[in-house]
C-alpha positions in Angstrom: 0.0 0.0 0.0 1.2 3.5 -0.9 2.2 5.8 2.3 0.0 8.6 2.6 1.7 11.7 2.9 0.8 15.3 4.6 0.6 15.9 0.6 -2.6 13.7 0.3 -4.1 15.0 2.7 -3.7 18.6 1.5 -4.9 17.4 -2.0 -8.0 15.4 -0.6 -8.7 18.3 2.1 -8.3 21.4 -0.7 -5.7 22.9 1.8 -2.5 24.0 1.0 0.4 21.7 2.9 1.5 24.0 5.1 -1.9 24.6 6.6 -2.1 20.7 7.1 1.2 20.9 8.8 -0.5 23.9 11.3 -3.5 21.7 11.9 -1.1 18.6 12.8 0.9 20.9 14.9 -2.0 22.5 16.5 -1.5 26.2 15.6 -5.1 26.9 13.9 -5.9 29.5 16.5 -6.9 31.5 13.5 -7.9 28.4 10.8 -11.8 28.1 10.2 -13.4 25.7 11.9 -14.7 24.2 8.8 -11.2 24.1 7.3 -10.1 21.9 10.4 -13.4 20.0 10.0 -12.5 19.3 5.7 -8.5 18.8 7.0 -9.8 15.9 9.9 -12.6 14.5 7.7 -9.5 13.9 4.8 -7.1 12.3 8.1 -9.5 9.7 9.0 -10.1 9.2 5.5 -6.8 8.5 4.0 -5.5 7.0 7.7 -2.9 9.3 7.8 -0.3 9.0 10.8 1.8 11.8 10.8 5.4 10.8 11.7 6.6 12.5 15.2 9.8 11.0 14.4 10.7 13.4 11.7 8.9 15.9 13.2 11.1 15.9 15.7 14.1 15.7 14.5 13.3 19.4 12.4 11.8 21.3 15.6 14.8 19.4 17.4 12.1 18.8 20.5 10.2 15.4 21.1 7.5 16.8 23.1 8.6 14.3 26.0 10.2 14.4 29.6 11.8 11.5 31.7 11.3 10.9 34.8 13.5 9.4 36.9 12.6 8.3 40.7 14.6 6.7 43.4 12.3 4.1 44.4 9.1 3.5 42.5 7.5 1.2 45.8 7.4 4.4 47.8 3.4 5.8 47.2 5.2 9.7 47.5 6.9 8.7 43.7 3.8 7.3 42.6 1.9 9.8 43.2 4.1 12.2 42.0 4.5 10.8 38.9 0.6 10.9 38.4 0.5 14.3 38.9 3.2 14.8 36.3 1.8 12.5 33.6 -1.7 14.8 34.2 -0.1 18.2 33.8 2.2 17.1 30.9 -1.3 15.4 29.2 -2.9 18.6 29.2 0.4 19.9 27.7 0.3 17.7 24.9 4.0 16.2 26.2 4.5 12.4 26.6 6.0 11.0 29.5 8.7 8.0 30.2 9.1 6.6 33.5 12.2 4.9 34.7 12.9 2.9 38.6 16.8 3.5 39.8 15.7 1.3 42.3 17.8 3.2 44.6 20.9 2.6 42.2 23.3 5.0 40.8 24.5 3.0 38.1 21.2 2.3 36.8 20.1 6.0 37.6 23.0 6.8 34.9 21.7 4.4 32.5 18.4 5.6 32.5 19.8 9.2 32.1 21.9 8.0 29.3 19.5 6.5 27.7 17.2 9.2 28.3 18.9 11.4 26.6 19.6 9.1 23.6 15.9 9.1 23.0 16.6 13.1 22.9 13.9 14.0 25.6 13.2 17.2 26.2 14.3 17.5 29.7 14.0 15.5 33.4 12.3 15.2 36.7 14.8 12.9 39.2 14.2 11.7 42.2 18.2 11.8 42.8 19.7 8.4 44.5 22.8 10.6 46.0 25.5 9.7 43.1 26.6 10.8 39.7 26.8 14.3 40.8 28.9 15.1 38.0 26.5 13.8 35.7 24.2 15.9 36.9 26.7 19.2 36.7 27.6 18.0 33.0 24.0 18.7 32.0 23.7 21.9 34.4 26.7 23.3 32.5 24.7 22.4 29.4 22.1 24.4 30.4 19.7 21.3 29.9 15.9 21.0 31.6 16.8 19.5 34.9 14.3 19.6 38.1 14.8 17.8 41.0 12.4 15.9 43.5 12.4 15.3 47.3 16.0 15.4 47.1 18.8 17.9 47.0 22.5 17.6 45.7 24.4 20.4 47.0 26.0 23.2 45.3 24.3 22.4 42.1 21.8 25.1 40.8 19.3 22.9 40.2 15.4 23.6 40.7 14.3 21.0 43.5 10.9 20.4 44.8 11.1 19.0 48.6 9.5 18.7 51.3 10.2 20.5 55.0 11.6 17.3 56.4 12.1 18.9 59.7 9.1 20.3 60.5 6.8 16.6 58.9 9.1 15.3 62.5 8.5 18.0 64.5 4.9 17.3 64.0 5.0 13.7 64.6 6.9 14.2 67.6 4.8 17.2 68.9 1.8 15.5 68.4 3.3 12.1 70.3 4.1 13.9 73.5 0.8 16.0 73.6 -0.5 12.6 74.4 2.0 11.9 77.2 4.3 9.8 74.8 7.8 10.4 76.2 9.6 7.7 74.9 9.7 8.0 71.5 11.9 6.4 68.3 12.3 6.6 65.2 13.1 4.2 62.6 14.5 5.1 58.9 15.8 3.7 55.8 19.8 3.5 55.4 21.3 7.1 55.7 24.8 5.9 54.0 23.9 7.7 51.1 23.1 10.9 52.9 20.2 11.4 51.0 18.0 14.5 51.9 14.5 13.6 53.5 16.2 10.8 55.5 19.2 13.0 57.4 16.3 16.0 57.5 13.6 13.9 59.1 16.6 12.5 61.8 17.3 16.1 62.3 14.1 16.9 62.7 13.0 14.6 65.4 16.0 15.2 67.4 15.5 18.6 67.6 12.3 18.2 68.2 13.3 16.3 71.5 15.8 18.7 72.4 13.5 21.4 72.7 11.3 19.5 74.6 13.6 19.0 77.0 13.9 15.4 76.2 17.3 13.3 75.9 18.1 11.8 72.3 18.6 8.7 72.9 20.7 6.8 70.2 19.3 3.2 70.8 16.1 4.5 69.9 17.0 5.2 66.7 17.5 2.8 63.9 18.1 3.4 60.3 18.6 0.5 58.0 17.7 -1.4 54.5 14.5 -2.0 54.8 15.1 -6.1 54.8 17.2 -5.7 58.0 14.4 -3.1 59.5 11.8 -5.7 61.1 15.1 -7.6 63.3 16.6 -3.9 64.1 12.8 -2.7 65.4 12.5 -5.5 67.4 15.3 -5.1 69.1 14.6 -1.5 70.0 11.5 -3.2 71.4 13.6 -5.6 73.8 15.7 -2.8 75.5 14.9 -2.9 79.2 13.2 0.2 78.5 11.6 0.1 75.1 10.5 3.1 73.3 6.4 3.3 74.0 5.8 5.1 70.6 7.7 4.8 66.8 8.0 7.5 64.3 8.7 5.8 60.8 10.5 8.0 58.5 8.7 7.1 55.1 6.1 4.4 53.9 8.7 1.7 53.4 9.3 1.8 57.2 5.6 2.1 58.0 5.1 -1.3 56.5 7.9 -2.7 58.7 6.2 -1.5 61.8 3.0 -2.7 61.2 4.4 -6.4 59.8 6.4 -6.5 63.3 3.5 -5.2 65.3 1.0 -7.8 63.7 3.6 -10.7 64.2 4.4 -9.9 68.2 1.0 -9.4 68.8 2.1 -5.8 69.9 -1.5 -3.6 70.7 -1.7 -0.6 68.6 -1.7 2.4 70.2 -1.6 1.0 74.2 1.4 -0.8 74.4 3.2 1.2 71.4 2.3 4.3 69.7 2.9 4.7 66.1 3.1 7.5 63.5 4.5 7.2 59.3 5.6 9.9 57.5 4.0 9.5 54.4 0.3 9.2 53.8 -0.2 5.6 52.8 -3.5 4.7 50.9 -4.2 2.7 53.7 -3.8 4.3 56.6 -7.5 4.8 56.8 -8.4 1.8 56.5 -6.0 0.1 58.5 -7.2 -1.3 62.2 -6.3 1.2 64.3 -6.5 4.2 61.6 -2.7 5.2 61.1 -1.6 8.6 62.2 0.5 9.8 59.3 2.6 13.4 58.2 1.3 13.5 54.8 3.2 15.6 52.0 1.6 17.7 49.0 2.3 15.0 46.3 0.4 16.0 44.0 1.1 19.4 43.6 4.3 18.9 44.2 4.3 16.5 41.3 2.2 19.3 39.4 5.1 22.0 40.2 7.6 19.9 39.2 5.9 19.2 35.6 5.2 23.0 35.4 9.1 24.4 35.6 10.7 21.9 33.7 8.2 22.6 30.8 8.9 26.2 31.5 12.3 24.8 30.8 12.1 23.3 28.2 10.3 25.9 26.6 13.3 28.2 27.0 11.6 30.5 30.0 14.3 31.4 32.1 14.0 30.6 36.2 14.7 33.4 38.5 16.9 31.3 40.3 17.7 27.5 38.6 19.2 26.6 42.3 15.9 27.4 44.0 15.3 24.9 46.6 11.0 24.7 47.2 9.8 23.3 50.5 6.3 22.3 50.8 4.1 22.0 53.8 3.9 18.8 56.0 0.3 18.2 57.0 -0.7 15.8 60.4 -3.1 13.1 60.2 -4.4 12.5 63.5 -5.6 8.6 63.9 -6.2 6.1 66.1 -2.4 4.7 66.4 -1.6 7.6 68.4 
């Protein structure tokens, strides 16, 4: 079968090529609407499929972002990511999503490859390496925005939440109900990576300005397979902690797999509190006190200034870091 060409179209349509071209490219802000109605009618017609490929390669932009996140199991990314494939939908701009799985030599990988496939810029969810990666393409001036994590001295736009003050909350909230012996349990901080050493911080302080000694055997931060054996033995301590903070979702699920399997009663013998509002923590028996971030407009702002990017907008400040407000749940685990 012959390929039909933006020529046919034209031909069957009584349009010139170029207008075709506009209509394909969406620019017929001042095209008749019975001129787009002949130029559709000829499309569906013929079968036309305009090819994006070559399209692309003479405006030199694909119309699609990457995104990259850390750890696609933690509902924040998820939801992030959804709010990023809406905004960019209503933008006409595809999306491709890639896991690092917490790597950074897949993280490269996937930026390599990426950028292969010539897209137009990237949201990452950064795992805490290839830092000169990442100033390569800030000294190229390419569309970079980062999510709930921050690489120092790089002027890149990041989008993060105020780790300290999601603790403080948590903790605030645990001792207005006569919880004094709180702890907190984390994923690995080896990597240094932002929300992790923030949300330590965080609770800390929030101690110490309650008067109330940190106590480093109360808090654990580990791979999440080793988290359930390092819990339990904070529990075993001749005097336990009577309430947990968990610093994201990942560690959430730990508490409440250790708490089911030791019988452990939820909130009388230990208090608990996630950071991270889990779809479930509604539902769950008791209801789960959570600190729940902004993901989706989070997501949403992210989406925004890349395309702003991308577009060749300038940024008042590339190396503006964005903090977004914590919000407490108050359940029944608390």
């Amino acid at each position: 079968m012959k390929k039909i060409t933006m020529l046919d179209v034209a031909l069957e349509a009584n349009v010139s090529k170029s207008t075709v071209s506009q209509y394909i490219n969406k620019r017929y802000d001042y095209m008749s609407a019975e001129t787009k109605k002949r130029i559709e009618e000829a499309i569906d017609q013929l079968g036309y499929q305009p090819n994006y490929l070559a399209r692309s390669l003479k405006q030199k932009k694909t119309s699609t972002i990457g995104v990259i996140v850390a750890n696609i199991l933690h509902s924040f990314s998820t939801q992030v990511i959804r709010a990023v494939e809406d905004y960019c939908h209503e933008h006409d701009f595809h999306v491709i999503v890639c896991n690092a799985d917490d790597d950074p030599e897949k993280e490269k990988k996937y930026i390599e490859m990426l950028r292969a496939k010539q897209v137009d810029g990237l949201i990452v969810f950064p795992t805490g390496g290839n830092r000169d990666l990442f100033k390569q393409m800030v000294d190229e001036n390419y569309p970079l925005v980062f999510v709930d994590r921050i690489i120092e001295d790089l002027a890149v736009p990041s989008i993060i939440l105020d780790n300290e003050k999601a603790s403080l909350l948590a903790v605030e909230h645990l001792l207005q109900r006569n919880y004094k012996r709180i702890g907190i349990v984390t994923t690995s901080l080896i990597r240094h990576l932002t929300p992790r050493i923030e949300r330590v911080r965080g609770y800390k302080n929030a101690l110490a300005a309650n008067g109330i000694k940190v106590r480093e055997d109360y808090m654990k931060s580990v791979d999440v397979p080793f988290m359930k054996e390092a819990i339990k033995e904070m529990l075993q301590l001749d005097e336990p902690p009577n309430a947990l903070l968990a610093g994201n979702d990942l560690a959430l699920i730990e508490v409440l797999k250790l708490v089911k399997e030791e019988g452990i009663n939820v909130p009388t013998e230990l208090a608990v509190v996630g950071i991270d509002d889990v779809s479930f923590a509604s539902l769950f028996n008791p209801t789960l006190t959570t600190v729940a971030q902004p993901a989706f407009e989070m997501g949403t702002d992210a989406a925004r200034m890349l395309l702003k990017l991308v577009k060749g907008s300038s940024i008042e400040d590339k190396g503006n870091i964005t903090r977004y407000e914590p919000l407490l749940r108050g359940r029944e685990s608390s």
